[in-house]
C-alpha positions as CSV (number, residue, x, y, z in Angstrom):
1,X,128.7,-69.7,143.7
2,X,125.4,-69.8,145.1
3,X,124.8,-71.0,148.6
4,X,123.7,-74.7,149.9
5,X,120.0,-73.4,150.9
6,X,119.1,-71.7,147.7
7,X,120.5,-74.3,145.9
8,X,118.2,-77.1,147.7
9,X,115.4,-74.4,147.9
10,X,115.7,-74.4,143.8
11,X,115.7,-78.1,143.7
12,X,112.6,-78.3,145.5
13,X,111.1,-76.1,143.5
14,X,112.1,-77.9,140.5
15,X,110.7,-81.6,142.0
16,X,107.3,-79.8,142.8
17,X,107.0,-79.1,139.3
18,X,107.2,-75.0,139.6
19,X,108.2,-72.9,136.9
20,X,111.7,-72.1,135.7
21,X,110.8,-68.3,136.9
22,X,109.8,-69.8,140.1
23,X,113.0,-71.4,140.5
24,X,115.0,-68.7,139.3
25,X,113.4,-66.8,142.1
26,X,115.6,-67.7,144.8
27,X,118.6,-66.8,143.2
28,X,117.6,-63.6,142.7
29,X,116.3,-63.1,146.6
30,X,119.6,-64.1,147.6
31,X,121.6,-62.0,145.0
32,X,119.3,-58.8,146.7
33,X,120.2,-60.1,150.3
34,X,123.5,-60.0,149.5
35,X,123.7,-56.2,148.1
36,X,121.9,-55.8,151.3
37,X,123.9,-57.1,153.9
38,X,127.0,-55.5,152.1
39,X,128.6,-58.4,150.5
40,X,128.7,-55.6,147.9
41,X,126.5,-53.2,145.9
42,X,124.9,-52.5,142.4
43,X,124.2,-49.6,140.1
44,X,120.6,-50.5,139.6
45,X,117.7,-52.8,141.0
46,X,117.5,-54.7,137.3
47,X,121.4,-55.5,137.7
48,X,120.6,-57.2,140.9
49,X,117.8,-59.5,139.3
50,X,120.3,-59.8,136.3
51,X,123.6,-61.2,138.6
52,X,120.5,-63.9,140.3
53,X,119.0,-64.3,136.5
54,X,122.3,-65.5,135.3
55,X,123.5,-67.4,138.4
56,X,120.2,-69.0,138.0
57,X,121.3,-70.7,134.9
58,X,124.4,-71.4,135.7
59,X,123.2,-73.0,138.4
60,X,121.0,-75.3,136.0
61,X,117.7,-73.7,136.0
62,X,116.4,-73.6,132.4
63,X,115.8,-69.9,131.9
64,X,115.7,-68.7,128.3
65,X,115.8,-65.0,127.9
66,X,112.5,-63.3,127.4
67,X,111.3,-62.6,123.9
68,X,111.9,-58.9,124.5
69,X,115.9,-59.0,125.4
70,X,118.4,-57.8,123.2
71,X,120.8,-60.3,121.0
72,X,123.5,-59.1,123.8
73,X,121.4,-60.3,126.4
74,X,119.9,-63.5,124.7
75,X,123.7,-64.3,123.8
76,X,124.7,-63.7,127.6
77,X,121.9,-66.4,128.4
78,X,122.7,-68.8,126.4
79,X,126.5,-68.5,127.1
80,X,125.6,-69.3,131.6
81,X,123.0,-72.6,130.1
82,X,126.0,-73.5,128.5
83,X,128.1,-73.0,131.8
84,X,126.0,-75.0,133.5
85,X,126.5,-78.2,132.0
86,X,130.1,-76.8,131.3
87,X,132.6,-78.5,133.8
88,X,135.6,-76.4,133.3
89,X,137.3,-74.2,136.1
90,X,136.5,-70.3,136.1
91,X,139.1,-67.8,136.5
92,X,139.7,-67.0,139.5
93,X,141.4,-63.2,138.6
94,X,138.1,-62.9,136.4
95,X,135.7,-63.5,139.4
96,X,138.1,-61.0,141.6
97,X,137.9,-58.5,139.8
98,X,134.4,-58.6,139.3
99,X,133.9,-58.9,142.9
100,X,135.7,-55.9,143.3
101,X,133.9,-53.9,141.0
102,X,130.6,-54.5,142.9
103,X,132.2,-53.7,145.8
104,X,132.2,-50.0,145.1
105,X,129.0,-50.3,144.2
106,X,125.7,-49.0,146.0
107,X,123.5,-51.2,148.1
108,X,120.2,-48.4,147.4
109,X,118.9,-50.3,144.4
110,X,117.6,-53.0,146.7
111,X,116.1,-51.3,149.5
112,X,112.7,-51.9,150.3
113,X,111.5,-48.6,148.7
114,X,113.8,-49.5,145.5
115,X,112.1,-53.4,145.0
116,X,108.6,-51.6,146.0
């Protein structure tokens, strides 16, 4: 779940008429600040902007996939815009275990070197 701030941050952006990549922007600087303050890692910089892509649109924000991404990835897409207006409860062993799995992960991919 994203936090209060990024979610009002979002919404602003949203009211002032920004873009959806705008928007989505702040999820994906929070996903990064997580990896970096350890809340866990990732294997690669693009998973990082991936995890914010998708909470993005969970979260709302009407981000199709690009016009470049693969039928997995324009399926995954269109499965969180459906998530969003979707009211049901997540699993909770689901979101564990997935938690857990970044966990072991690597907090290098967003360094400043790696997002340079």
């Amino acid at each position: 779940m994203p936090e209060r701030k990024t979610l009002e941050r979002a919404a602003r952006d949203k009211r002032q008429g920004k873009s959806a990549s705008t928007q989505a922007g702040e999820f994906v600087r929070e996903e990064i600040e997580h990896v970096r303050e350890g809340k866990h890692g990732v294997r690669s910089t693009k998973q990082a902007i991936a995890i914010g892509l998708s909470k993005a649109r969970r979260a709302g924000v009407k981000l199709p996939a690009s016009k470049k991404a693969s039928a997995a990835t324009k399926r995954k897409a269109a499965q969180d815009s459906h998530a969003a207006g979707d009211g049901h409860a997540k699993s909770a062993t689901r979101a564990r275990a997935t938690t857990t799995a970044l966990k072991r992960e690597s907090a290098k991919p967003a360094s400043r070197s790696a997002l340079s």
